[in-house]
C-alpha positions in Angstrom: 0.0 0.0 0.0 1.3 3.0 -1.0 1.3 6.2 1.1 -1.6 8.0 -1.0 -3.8 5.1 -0.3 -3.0 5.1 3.5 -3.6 9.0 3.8 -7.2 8.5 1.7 -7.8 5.7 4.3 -6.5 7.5 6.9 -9.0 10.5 6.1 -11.5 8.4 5.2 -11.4 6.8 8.6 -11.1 10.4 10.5 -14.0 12.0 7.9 -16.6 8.7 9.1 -15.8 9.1 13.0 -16.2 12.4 12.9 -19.8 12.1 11.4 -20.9 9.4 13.2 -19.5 10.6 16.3 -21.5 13.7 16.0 -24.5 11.8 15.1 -24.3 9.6 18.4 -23.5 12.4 20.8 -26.3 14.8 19.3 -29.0 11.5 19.5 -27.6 11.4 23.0 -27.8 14.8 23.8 -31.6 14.7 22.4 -32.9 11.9 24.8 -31.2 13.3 28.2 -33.0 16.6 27.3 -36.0 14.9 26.3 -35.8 12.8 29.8 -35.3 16.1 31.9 -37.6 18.1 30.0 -40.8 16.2 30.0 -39.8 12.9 32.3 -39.5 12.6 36.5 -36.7 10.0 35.8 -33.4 9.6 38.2 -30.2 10.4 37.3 -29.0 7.3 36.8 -32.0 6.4 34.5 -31.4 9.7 32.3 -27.2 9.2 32.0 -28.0 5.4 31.7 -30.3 6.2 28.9 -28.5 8.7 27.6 -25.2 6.2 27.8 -27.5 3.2 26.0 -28.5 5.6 23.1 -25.1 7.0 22.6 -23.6 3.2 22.4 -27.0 2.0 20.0 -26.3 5.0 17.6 -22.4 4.3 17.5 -23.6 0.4 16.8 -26.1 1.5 14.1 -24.7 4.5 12.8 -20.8 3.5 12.5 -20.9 0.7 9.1 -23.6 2.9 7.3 -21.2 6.3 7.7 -18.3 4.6 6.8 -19.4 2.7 3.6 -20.7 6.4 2.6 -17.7 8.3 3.3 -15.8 5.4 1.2 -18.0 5.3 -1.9 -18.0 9.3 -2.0 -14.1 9.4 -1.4 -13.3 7.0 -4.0 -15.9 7.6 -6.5 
């Protein structure tokens, strides 16, 4: 592999995180508001929560960036 491939892989990798990273923490963001603003639910439910949606949205989010970022990148 040749270095312009690694550095198109290499942005390629930093472009996707940084998209689905921001996803994940705005969707997480979104439900601790929602829980304070309209729930009564603990702390630990609304971090937990907040915790399980940002994990879910890095699980779900993650292969569909990535194969995005590639085919635009490359193509």
């Amino acid at each position: 592999m040749n270095s312009a491939q690694m550095n198109l892989e290499r942005k390629t990798a930093l472009t996707s995180a940084l998209i689905y990273g921001t996803i994940s923490i705005t969707a997480a963001l979104l439900f601790f508001l929602a829980a304070t603003l309209v729930g009564t639910y603990t702390d630990v439910a609304r971090f937990g929560g907040a915790a399980w949606v940002l994990l879910l949205s890095f699980i779900v989010t993650m292969p569909l960036v990535i194969s995005s970022v590639k085919k635009r990148m490359k193509g």
